[in-house]
N, C-alpha and C positions, 0 to 999 in steps of 0.2 A: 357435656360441654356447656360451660356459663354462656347467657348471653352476648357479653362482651367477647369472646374467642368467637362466638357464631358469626356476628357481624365482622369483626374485623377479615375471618379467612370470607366473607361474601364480599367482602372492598375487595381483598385480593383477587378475586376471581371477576370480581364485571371491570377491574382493569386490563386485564388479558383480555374479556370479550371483546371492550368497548375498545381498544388497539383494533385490533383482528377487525373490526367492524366499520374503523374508520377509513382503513388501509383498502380495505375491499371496496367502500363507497369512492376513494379516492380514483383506486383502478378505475373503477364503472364511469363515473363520470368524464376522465380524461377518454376513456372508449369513444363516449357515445359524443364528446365533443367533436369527434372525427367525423362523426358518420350524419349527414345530411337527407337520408331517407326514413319515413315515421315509422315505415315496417320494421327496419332494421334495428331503430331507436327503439323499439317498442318492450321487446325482452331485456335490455340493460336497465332502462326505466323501472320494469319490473324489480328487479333486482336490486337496483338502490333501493326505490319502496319499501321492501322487502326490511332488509338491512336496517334502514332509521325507524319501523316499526319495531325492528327486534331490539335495538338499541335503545327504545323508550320504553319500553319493555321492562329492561333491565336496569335501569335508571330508578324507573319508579320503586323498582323492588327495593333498592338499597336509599330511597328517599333522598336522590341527585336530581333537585327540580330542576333548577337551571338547564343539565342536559335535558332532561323529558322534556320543557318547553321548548327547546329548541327542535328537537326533532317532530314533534308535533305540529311545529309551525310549517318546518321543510316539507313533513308529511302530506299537510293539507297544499300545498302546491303539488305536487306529486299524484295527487289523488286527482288535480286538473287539468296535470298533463295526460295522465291515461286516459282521460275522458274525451280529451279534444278541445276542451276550452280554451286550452293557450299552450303555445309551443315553446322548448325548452330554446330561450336565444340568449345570446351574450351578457344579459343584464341575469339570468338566470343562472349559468353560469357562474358567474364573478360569486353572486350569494351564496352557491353552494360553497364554493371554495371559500367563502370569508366564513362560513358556519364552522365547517373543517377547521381551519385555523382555531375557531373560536372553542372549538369541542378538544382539538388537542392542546390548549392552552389548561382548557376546564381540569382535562384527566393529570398534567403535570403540575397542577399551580392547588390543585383541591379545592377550588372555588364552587361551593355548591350552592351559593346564594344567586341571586335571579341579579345582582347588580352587573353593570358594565354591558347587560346585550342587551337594551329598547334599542339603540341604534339601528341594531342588527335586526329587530322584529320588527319596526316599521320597515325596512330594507325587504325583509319578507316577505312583509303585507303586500307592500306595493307591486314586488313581483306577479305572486298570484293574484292581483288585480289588473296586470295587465301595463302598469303604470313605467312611465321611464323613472329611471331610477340610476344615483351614482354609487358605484363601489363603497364599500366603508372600506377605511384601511385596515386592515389585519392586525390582530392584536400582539401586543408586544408584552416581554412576561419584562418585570423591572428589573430582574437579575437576570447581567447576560449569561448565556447556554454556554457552559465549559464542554471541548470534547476533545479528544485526544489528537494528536497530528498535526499537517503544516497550518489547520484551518482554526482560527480560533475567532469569538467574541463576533460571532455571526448569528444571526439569526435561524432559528430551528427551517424555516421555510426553504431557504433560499440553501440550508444544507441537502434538502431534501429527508428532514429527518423528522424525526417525535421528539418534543424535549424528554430529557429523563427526568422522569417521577422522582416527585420531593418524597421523602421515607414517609412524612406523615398525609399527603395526600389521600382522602377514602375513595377505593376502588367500587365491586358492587361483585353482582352475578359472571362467572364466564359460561361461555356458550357451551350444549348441553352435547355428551361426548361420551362414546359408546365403548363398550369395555373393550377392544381390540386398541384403544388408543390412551394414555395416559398423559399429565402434562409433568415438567421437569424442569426446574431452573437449569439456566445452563452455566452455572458455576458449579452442580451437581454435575451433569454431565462433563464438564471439563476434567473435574478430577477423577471419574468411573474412567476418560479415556486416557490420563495421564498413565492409574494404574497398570492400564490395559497396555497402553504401551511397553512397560517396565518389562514384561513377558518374555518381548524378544532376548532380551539382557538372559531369562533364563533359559532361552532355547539356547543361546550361540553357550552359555556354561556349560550346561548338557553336551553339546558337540565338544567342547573341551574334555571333559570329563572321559567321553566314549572315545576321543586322540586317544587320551591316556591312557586306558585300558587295552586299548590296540596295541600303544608302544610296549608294552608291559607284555601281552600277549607274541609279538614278536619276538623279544626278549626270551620268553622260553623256549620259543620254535628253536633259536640259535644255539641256545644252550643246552638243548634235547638233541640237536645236528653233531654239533661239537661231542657230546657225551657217543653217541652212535660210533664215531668215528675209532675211540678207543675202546670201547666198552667190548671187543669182542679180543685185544688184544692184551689188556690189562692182568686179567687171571692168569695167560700164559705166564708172562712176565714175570710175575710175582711166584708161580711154581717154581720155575726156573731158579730165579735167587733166592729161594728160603725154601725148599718144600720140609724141612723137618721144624718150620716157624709155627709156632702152636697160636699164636695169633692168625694163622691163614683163614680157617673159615668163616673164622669175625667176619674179617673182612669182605671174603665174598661174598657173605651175607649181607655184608651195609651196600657193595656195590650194585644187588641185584635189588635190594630194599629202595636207592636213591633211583635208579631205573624205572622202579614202579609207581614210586611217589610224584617220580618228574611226570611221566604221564599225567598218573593222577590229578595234580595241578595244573597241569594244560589243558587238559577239560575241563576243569571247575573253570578257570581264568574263559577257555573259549564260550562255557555254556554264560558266564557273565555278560562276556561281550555280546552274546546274542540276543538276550535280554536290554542291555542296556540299547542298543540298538533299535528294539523292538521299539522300547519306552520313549526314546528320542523321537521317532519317529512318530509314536502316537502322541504327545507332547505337543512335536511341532505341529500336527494337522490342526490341536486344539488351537493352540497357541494363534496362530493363523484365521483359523476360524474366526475364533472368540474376537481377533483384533479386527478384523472386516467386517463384524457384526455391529461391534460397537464404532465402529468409520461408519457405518452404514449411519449410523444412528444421530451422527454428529454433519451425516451430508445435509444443504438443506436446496432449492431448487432459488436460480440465480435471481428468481422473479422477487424474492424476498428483498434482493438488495435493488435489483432494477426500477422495480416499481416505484419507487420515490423519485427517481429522476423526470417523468413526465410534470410533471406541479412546477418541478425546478426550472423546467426548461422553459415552460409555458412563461411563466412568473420573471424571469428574467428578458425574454424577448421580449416581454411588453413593456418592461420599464426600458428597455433599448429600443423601441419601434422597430423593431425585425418581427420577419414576418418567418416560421421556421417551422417546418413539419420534423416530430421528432420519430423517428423507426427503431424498436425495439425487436430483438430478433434473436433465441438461443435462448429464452428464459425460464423454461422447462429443465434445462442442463441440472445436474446438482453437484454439487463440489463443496468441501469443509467449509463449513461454517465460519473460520475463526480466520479462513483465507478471505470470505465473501466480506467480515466486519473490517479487514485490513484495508481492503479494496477500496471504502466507501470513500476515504476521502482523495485517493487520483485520480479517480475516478471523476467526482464531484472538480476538481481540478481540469481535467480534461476537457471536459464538456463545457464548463462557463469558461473555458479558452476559446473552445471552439464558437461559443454565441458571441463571446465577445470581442475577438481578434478572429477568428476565418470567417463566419455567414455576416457578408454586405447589405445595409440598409436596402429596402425595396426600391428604392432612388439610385445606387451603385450595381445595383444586380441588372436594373434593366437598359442601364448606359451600357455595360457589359454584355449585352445579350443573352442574359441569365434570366430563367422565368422568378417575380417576385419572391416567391418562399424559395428560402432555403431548406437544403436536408442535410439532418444530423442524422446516423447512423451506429448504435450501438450491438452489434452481433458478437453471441459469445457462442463458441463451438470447440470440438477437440479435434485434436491435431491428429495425424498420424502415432506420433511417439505417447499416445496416451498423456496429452496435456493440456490444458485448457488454452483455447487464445481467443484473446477479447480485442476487439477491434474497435475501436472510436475515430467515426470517421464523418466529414462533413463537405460539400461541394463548396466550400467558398471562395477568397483570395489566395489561400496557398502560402507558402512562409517563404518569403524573400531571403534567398539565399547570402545575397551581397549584403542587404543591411544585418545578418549576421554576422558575417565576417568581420564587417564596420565595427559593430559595437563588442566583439569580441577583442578587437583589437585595441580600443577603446579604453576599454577596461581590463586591459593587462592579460586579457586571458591566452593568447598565443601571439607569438611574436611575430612580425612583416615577414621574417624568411620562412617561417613553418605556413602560413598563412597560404601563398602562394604552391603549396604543395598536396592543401588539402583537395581529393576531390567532394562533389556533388554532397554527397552521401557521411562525407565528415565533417563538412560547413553543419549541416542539418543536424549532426547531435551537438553540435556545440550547445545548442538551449538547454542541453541538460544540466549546464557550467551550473554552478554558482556565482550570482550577481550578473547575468546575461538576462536582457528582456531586451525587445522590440516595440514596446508599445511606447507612444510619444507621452502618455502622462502616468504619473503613477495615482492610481484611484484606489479604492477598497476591497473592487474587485480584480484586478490584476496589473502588474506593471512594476512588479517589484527583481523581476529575474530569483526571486528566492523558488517557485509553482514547482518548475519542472525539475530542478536537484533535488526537491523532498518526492516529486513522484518518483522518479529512478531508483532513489535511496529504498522508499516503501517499496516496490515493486521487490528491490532484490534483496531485501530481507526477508523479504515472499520464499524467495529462490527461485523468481523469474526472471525474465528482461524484459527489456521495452524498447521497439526501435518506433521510425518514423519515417516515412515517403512525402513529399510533398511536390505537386508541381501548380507553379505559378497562374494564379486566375481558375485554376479547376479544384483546388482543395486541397486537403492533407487527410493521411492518414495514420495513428498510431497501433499499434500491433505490439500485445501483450500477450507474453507464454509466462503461464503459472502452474505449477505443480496440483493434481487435483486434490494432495492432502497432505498434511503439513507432519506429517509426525515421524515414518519411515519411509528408506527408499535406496537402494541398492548403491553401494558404495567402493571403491577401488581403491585396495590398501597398498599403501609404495611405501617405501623407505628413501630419505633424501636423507644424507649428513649422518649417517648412523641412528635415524629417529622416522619413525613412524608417521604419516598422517593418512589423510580418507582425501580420496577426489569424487568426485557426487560421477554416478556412470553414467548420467543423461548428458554429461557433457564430452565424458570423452569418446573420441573418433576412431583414433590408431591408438595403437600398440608396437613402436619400431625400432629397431636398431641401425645406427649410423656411426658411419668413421668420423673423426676429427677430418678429414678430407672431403667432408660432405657438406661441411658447416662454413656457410661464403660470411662474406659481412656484404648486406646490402642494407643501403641508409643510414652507416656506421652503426648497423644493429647486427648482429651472429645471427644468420638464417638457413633454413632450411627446404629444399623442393621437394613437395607432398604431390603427386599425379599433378605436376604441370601448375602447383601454388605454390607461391615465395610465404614460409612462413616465418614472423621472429623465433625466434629460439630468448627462451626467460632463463637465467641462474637464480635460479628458487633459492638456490643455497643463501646467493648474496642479501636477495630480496628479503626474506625472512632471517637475514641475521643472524645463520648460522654457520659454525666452522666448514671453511672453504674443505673441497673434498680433495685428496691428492691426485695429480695430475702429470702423469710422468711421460706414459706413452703418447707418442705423438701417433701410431696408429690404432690406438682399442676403440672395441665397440662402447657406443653411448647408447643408454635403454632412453630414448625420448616418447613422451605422451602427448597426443597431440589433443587439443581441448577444442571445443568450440561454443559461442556465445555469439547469438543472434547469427550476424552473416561474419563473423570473424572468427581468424584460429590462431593457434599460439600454441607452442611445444615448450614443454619443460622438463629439463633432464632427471631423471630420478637413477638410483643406484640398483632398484630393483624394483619391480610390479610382485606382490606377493598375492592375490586372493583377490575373488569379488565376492562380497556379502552383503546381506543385509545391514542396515545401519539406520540405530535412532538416534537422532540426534539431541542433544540437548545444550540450552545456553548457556552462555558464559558467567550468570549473575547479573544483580545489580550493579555491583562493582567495574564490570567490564561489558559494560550495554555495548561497546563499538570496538572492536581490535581488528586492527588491519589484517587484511586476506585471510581472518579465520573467520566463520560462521557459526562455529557453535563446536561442541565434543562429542565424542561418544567412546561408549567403555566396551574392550573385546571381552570375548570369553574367558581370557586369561588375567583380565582386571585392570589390563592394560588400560590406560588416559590416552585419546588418541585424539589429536586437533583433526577437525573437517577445514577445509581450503575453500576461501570465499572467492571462487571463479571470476566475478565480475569485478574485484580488486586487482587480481591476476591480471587481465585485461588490461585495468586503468594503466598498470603499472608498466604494461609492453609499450605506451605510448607516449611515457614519461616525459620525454624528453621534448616534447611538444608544449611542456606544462610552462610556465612561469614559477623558479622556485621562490619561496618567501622572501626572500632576499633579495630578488631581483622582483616581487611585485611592489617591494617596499620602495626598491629605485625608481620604479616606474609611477607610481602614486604619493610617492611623497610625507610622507605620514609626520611633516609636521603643525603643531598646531593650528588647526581650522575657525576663523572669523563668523561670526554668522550674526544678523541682523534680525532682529526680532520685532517687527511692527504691529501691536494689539491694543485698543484701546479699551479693555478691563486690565482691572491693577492684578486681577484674580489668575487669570489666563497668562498674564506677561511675566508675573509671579512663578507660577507654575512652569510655562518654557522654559524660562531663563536658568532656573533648579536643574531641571532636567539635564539642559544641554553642558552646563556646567561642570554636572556632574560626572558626563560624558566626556569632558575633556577639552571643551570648545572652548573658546573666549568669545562672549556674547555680551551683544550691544542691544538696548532696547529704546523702541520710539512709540511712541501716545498714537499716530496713526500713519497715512501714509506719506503726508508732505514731510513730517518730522522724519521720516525714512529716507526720503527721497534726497532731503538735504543733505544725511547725514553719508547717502552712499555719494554724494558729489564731493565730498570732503575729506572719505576716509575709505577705507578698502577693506573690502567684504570677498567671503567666498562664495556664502550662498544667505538666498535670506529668507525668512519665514516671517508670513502675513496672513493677517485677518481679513475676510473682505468687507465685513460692515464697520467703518470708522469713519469721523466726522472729517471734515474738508477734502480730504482722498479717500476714497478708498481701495481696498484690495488692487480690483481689477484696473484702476487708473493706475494704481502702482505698478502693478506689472506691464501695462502698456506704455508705461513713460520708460521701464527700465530695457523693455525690446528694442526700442524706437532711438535708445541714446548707445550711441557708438562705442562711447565708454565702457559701456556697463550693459551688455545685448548679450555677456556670454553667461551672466551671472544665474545660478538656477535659483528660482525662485519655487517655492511650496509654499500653494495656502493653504492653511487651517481653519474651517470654518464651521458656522451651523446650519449652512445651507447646505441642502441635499438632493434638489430639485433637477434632474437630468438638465433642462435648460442651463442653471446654473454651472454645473459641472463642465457643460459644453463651449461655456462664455469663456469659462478658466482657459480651455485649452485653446481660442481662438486668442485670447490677448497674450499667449506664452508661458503659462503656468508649466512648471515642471512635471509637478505632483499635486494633488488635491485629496485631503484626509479633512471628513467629516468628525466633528465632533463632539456627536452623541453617538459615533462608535470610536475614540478615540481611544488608541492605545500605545502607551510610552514605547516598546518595541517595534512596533511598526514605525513612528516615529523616526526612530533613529536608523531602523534598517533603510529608510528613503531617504535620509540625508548622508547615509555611507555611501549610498550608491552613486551620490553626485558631487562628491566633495571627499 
């Protein structure tokens, strides 16, 4: 091995350390921020020590100064606190966590020169001197972090994540590992467990295969039966009408010859079958095996994904002055991997809902008779039915039911007469709508009503659900069931319309047969009583678009299945239930990332194509009629061309909106700052307008206070766009009437416009 190969696989390897090293100091320090006694502080201490000693360690190995200074610096604080010199307090704190930032900037950006951290080494110094000291801000990489999902052009921190390493960034040493354990990309392991998967495909052909040798084997039994029957009558016969026929003994001879032969053949055929048998079955133990071995191998323990949300949570209540105890619970569990990396951002959605719309200011909690801290709550555990549920749950103000309904109605999403029919419990999923929020402004961090339709959506592409509780002044709770692995999972083959498909058997209930006499219409829907429950009854056939079934008798039996999802049920009539099996499923392609009420394919034994049925479309679909069709949201919203007023005094900026919004469809008017605005909306008609807040003679926030304040023009929504980021600031927007407030140095054209659809 040359030089050059040495080094580089030693980058590779003290990146994996130096991850692993930082994630574990992160745990420790969020730990020991909890805990207010020096005994108890004493072994976590240790343990960070530990950790940034081993981490400069390995730095120096691979000639990564920058990191080795930094941990050397933390080190020698560390070496103070275990001595007694000075106690680990909030100014202690804040430096570790801006080091952290600083070291996962180092490991993704490859910055190995000693530039950009003095800040952060006097910040240091002063620590372990004892000295007061302000936070430094946390390092920003100049490209923003792309990552998959509803979450984009966010900050690595505030995901709770690592950014992803540039290709040429140099790793160093990983940490030292004992032959019982090897390390393994998991793009490797993804495709060992794809393979793995493919297995069942050859168990269920094997069961085909051994049908057919069975049917084949019955086949001779009948015609070994059949032969018995004449076989003792046939010779008479044949004496009788021919006995001077000189062909006679041929014959008896081929008769007693096909006798012997048929036997013979049905013991070769049955000693087959017994064999094949054999082999299926030792097949399937492998097959079985071998695929739990490798599930085993792709589980990982929840704390992998959990553990970043402490940082997250911390880092957000401070920039919100909430004061918030956060509880992790269940993070020992283990469950697929590739379910734990889907999670990360509803997860991350869930939780900056709950800091930022449920847990109330220290100032509202204790007007309420609530103690100062809030509590957020994340417990993951398995259910009964062998499934994960993860719970996200927080004691704050609760989700006002009525201002759901309000702004559900608002925005077209169900109509005055469905409205009044919902109870409790269906006001409450409405936030799953798209274009539904509750928050009075929209910001960066929430307020778009897009959050909760990408959670549901990820969640049951999972092949979960997600429901929700909430009561008013005491909190909310969301409640997640997810399958513990993504790959197989026992399946229920029907036939609907002359054609096959799979219903997933964790959802269905019954198994029943009913008269046309049994099927009421309640709520102008076809229903059904299940022990004492009115259920809909679904025509699958129509829903999917397939030829209607014939329908002649008004009394025959109907095979109906009855499903269940979260606290709901729904029956759908099928032609037949044939089998329950096992089933892998697999996706649609590229081409078809989203098809209604299917989730994916899977192939039989017989090579059969067979759609699986995406249950929680089935659902959507029982409630249709609740919906707003296109047609009538177009009635209700209007879709023709939209006015919009553009107040920015750079030519750069006004340039830029004015492109955009144009291009979008708008007709846009532009003004130098806010008076030129303010005239122009006294003169001309706008639907919604968009403003700067720094401009000369007016600016932003006059603007918007002059357009609340005037009669005329108080319903008009206003969004500003600005460079001020300052929670003060943010909070002035929404006391002078700002709609929306988009920062812009994270500005993005689709955010943009998704918060000008939402109010115009």
């Amino acid at each position: 091995m040359n030089e050059e190969e040495l080094l580089k696989r030693l980058h590779e390897a003290f990146e994996t350390e130096a991850r692993e090293r930082v994630k574990a100091i992160s745990s420790g320090i969020v730990n020991l921020e909890k805990l207010s006694n020096a005994e108890e502080q004493q072994p976590i201490i240790e343990d960070i020590y530990r950790e940034f000693h081993s981490l400069k360690g390995a730095a120096r190995a691979v000639n990564l100064d920058s990191i080795e200074i930094l941990c050397q610096s933390v080190e020698s604080v560390l070496a103070k606190i275990k001595s007694g010199d000075i106690s680990p307090d909030l100014p202690f704190f804040d430096m570790v966590y801006s080091v952290l930032d600083r070291l996962e900037m180092l490991l993704s950006e490859g910055d190995a020169s000693g530039t950009g951290i003095e800040d952060l080494l006097k910040q240091i110094e002063k620590v372990k001197n004892g000295e007061q000291v302000q936070a430094s801000p946390s390092p920003k990489a100049e490209k923003p972090i792309k990552e998959k999902g509803p979450v984009s052009n966010e900050n690595a921190l505030l995901h709770g994540q690592t950014p992803s390493p540039d290709k040429t960034s140099p790793p160093g040493l990983h940490r030292p590992f004992s032959f019982d354990s090897v390390r393994i990309s998991t793009q490797k392991l993804d495709t060992v467990l794809l393979k793995a998967e493919e297995f069942v495909s050859v168990k269920l052909i094997s069961m085909q295969h051994l049908k057919a040798i069975r049917c084949l084997l019955q086949d001779l039994q009948a015609w070994e039966k059949q032969w018995t029957q004449v076989e003792e009558s046939t010779p008479r016969c044949l004496r009788k009408q021919g006995s001077d026929d000189r062909s006679l003994p041929d014959l008896l001879a081929f008769v007693n010859w096909n006798q012997e032969k048929l036997k013979a053949v049905k013991e070769h055929v049955r000693s087959i079958v017994r064999s094949i048998q054999e082999d299926y079955h030792s097949c399937s133990l492998l097959v079985d095996d071998f695929l739990d071995d490798i599930k085993e191998i792709s589980m990982q323990p929840c704390a992998t994904l959990l553990n970043i949300f402490p940082r997250m949570i911390r880092g957000l209540s401070r920039d919100l002055g909430k004061e918030i105890d956060f509880i992790v619970e269940g993070d020992e569990l283990e469950i697929d991997r590739r379910i734990l990396e889907d999670m990360k951002d509803p997860l991350i959605h869930l939780l900056r809902n709950a800091v930022d719309h449920g847990i109330e200011t220290p100032e509202e909690r204790r007007k309420a008779g609530k103690s100062t801290n809030g509590t957020i709550k994340l417990i993951v555990s398995r259910s009964e039915n062998q499934k994960v549920e993860v719970l996200v749950q927080d004691d704050g103000k609760g989700i006002d039911a009525t201002t759901v309904k309000e702004n559900a109605l608002k925005n077209g999403l169900i109509l005055e007469k469905d409205a009044e029919e919902l109870d409790a419990q269906q006001v409450l999923s409405l936030i799953f709508r798209t274009g539904l929020s509750t928050s009075p402004i929209v910001t960066k961090l929430s307020g778009r009503g897009l959050g909760m339709d990408i959670v549901q959506k990820k969640i049951e592409e999972l092949g979960g659900i997600i429901s929700v509780d909430s009561i008013p002044g005491k909190g909310t709770t969301f409640r997640i069931s997810l399958p513990v692995s993504m790959s197989t999972f026992r399946g229920i083959l029907v036939r609907i319309s002359g054609r096959s498909f799979v219903l997933p058997s964790s959802h269905v209930e019954y198994v029943m047969t009913v008269n046309d006499g049994d099927i009421k219409t309640v709520g102008n829907r076809p229903s059904i009583s299940v022990h004492g429950r009115v259920i809909a009854v679904i025509d699958l056939a129509r829903t999917l678009s397939l030829p209607a079934e014939d329908k002649k008798s008004s009394d025959r039996n109907r095979v109906m299945v009855v499903l269940g999802h979260g606290n709901g049920h729904i029956a759908i009539e099928v032609e037949e239930v044939l089998k329950e099996q096992e089933v892998l499923v697999k996706g649609l392609g590229k081409q078809l990332v989203r098809v209604p009420y299917l989730s994916g394919a899977t192939i039989l034994g017989t090579g059969e194509l067979v759609p699986v049925l995406n249950v929680a479309d089935l659902f959507k679909s029982s409630s249709r009629e609740t919906v707003v069709s296109p047609a009538r949201a177009d009635e209700i919203q209007k879709t023709t061309r939209k006015s919009i007023l553009v107040a920015e005094d750079s030519i750069t900026s006004r340039m830029l909106l004015k492109n955009i919004l144009e291009t979008a469809g708008y007709v846009v008017k532009t003004a130098v700052d806010g008076r030129e605005a303010y005239m122009a909306l006294k003169t001309e008609s706008f639907d919604l307008v968009v403003s700067d807040i720094e401009m000369p003679r007016m600016d932003g926030f006059e603007l918007t206070s002059k357009i609340r304040s005037d009669e005329g023009l108080k319903e008009i929504p206003v969004v500003l766009v600005t460079g001020l980021d300052s929670k003060e600031d943010k909070e002035h927007g929404i006391d002078v009437g700002a709609n929306a407030y988009i920062v812009k140095s994270r500005f993005d054209q689709d955010s943009l416009l998704s918060v000008i659809r939402r109010f115009i």
